[in-house]
Backbone bond lengths (Angstrom), bond angles and torsions (degrees), N, CA, C in turn:
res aa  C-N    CA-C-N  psi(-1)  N-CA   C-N-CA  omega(-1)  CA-C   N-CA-C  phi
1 X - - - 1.458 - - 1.522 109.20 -
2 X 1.354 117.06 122.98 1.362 126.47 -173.83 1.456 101.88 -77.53
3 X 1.776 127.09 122.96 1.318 121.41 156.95 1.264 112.14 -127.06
4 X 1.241 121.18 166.98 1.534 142.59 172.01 1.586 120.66 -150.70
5 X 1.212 91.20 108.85 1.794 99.64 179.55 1.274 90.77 -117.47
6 X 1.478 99.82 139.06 1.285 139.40 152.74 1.860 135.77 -74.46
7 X 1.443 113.79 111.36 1.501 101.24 172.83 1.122 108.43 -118.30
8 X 1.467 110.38 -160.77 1.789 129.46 170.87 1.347 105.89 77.54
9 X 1.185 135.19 -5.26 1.746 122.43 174.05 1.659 119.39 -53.03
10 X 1.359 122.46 173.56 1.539 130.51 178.19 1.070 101.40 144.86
11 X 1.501 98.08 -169.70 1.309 117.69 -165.56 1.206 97.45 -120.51
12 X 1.755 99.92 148.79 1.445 109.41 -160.23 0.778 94.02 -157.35
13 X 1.727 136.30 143.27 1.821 142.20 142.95 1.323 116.40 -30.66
14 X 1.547 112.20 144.20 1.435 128.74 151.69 1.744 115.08 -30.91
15 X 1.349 124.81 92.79 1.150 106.40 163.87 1.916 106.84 141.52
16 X 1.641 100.50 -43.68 1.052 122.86 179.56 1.652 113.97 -50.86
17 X 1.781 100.02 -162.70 1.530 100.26 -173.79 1.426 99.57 -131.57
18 X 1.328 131.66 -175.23 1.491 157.57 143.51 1.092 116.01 -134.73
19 X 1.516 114.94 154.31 1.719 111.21 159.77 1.866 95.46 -118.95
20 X 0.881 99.63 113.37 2.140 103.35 159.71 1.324 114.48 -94.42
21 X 1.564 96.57 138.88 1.709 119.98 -169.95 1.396 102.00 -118.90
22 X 1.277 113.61 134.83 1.278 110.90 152.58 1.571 121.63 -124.94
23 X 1.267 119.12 125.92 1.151 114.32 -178.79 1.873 119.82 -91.40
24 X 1.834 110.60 119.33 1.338 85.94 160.05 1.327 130.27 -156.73
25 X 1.236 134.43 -158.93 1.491 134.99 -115.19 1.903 109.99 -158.09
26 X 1.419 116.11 140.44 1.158 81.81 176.74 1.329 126.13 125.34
27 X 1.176 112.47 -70.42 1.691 131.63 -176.09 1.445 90.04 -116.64
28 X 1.066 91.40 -175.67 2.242 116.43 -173.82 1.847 74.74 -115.33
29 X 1.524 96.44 101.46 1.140 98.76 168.88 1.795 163.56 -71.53
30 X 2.086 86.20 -25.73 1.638 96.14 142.63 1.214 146.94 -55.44
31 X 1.564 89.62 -12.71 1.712 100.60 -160.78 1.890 92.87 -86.84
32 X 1.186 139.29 -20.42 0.926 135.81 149.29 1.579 151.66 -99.77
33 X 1.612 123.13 142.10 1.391 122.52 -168.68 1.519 97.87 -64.93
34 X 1.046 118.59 155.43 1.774 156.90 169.72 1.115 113.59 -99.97
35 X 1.439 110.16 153.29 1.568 113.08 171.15 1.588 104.39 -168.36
36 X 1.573 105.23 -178.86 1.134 97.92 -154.59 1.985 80.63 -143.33
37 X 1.323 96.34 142.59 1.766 84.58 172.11 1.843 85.74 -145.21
38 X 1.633 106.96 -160.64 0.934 123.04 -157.47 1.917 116.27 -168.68
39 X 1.195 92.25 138.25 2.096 87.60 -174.61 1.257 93.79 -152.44
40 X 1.583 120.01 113.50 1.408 165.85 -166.93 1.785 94.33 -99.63
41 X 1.404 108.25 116.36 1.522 112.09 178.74 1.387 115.18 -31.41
42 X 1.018 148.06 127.45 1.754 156.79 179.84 1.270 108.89 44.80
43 X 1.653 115.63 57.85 1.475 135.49 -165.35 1.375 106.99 -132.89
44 X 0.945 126.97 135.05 1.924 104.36 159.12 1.252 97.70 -90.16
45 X 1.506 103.85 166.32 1.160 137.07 -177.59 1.503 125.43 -72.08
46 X 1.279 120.97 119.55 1.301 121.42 -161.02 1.544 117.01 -128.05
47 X 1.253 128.68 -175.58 1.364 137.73 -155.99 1.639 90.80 -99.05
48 X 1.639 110.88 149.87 1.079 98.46 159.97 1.556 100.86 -136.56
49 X 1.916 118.24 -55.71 1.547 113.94 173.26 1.518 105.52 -133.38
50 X 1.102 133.01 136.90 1.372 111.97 164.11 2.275 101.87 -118.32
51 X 0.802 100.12 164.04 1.365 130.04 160.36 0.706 138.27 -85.99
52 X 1.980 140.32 124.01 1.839 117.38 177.50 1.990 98.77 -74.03
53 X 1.440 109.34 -163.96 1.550 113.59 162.47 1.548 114.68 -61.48
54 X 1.496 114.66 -47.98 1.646 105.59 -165.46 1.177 102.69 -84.54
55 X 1.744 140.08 -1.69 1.306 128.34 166.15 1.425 108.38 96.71
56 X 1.426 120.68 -0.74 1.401 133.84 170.43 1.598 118.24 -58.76
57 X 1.134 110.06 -60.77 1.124 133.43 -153.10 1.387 104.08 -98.92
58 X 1.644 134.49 120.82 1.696 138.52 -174.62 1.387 98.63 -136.23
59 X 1.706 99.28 132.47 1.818 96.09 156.45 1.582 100.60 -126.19
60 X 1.176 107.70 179.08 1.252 94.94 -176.07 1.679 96.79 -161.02
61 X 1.663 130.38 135.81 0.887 119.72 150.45 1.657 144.56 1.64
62 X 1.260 144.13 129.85 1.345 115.33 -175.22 1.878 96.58 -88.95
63 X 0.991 139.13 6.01 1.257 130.39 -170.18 1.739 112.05 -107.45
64 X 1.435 103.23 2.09 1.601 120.71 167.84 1.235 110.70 -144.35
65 X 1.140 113.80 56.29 1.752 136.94 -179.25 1.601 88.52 -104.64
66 X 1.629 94.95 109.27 1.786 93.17 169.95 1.053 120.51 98.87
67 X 1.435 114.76 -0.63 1.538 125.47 -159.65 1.283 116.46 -122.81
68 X 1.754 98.75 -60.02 1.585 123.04 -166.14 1.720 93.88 -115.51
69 X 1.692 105.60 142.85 1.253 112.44 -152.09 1.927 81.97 -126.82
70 X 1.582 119.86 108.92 1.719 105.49 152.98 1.160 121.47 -53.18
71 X 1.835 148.31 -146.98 0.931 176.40 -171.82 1.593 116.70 111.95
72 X 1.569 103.28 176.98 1.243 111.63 -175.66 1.505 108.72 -173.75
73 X 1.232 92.27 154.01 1.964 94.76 -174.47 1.514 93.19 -136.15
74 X 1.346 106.68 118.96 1.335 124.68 -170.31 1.521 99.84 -80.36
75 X 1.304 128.47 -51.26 1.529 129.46 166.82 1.481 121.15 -25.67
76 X 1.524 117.71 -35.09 1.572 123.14 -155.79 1.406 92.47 -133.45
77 X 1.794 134.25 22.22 1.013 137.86 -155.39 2.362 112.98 -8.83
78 X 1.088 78.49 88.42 1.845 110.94 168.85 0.811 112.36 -154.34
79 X 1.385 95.19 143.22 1.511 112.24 159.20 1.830 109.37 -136.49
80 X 1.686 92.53 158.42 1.486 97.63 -144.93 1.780 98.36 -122.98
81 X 1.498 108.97 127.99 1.654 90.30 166.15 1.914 121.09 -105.89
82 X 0.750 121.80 131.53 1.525 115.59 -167.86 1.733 106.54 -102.14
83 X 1.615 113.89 116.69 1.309 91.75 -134.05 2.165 76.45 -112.17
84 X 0.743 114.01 128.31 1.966 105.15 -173.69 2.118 97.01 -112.22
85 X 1.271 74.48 -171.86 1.702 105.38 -162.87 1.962 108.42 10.51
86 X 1.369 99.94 47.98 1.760 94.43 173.10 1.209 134.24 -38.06
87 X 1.440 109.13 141.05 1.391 116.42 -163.11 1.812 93.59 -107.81
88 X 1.401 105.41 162.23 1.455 111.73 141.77 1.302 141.35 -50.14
89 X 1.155 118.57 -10.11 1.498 141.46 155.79 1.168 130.53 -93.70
90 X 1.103 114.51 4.28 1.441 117.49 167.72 1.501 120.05 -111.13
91 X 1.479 94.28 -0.88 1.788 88.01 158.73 1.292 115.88 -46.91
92 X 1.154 143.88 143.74 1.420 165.17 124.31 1.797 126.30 -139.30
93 X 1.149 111.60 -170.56 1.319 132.04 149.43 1.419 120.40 -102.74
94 X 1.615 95.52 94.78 1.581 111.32 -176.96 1.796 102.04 -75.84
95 X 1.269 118.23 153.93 1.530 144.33 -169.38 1.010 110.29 -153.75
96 X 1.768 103.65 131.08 1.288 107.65 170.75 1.393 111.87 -111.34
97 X 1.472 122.89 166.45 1.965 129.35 -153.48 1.423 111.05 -137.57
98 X 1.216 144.12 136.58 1.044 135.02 -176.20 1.891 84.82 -97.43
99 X 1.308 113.26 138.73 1.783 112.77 169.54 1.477 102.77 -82.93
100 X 1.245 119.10 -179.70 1.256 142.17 -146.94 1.463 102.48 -109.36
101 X 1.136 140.93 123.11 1.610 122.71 -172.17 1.394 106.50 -53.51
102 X 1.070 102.70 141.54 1.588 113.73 161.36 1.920 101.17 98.19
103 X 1.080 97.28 0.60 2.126 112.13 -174.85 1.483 98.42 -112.35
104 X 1.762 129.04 79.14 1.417 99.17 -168.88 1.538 101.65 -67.30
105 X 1.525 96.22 -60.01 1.650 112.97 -170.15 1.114 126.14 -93.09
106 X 1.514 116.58 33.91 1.346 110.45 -174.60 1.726 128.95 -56.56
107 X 0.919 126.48 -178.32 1.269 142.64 -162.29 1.864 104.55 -133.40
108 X 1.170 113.96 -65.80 1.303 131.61 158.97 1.498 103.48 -17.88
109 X 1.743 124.22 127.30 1.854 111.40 157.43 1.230 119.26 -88.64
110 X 1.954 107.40 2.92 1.462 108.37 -177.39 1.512 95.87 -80.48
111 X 1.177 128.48 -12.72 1.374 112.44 -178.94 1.396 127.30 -110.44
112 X 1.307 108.93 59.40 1.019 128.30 -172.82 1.879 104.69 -158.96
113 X 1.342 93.79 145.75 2.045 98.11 -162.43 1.282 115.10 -132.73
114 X 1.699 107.16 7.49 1.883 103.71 167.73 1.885 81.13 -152.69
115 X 1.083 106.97 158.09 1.316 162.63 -152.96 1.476 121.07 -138.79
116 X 1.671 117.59 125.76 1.284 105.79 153.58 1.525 113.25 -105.93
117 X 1.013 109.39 -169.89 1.505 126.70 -165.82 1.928 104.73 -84.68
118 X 1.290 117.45 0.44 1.197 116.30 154.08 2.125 99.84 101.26
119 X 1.068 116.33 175.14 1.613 138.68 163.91 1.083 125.11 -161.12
120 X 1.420 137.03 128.27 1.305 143.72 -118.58 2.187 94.44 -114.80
121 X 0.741 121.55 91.35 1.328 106.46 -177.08 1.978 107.12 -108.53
122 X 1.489 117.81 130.41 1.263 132.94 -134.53 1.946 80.91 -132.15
123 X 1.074 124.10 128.82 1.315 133.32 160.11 1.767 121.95 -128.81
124 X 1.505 91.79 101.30 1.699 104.87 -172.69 1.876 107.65 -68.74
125 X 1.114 102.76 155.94 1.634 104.05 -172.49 1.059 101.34 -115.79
């Protein structure tokens, strides 16, 4: 059974940091790309970084270019987003995705086929 839980959400000041974890389960987890999306109250859900399996390879949104950091530790199967100088716009419910084989870094959420249950990250102004 494929899982992915998500931690590290809250509330935090304009400016500040987080690190988000997702832990998961399931698959042989290098062998697949990661990603990271996001859903902003009456927003759809959008791309923010994904990862290939060996951790080489990052894309990242252009609107958290410089900001928000992927990684992943294949040993402790996680992967981690490190999210810096938060804005008021980056409140959402961040999610992390296992991609689809053969999708390292997609961008796309159709290409991606498990889901976690999300973490709520809140940026006060």
């Amino acid at each position: 059974q494929v899982q992915l839980v998500e931690s590290g959400g809250g509330l935090v000041q304009a400016g500040g940091s987080l690190r988000l974890s997702c832990a998961a389960s399931g698959r042989t987890f290098s062998t697949y790309g990661m990603g990271w999306f996001r859903q902003a109250q009456g927003k759809e859900r959008e791309f923010v970084a994904a990862i290939s399996g060996s951790g080489s390879t990052t894309r990242y949104a252009d609107s958290v270019k410089g900001r928000f950091t992927i990684s992943r530790d294949n040993t402790k199967n996680m992967v981690y987003l490190q999210i810096n100088s938060l804005k008021a716009e980056d409140t959402a419910v961040y999610y992390c995705a296992f991609a689809a084989l053969g999708f390292a870094t997609a961008s796309n959420s159709r290409r991606y086929d498990y889901w976690g249950q999300g973490t709520q990250v809140t940026v006060s102004s």
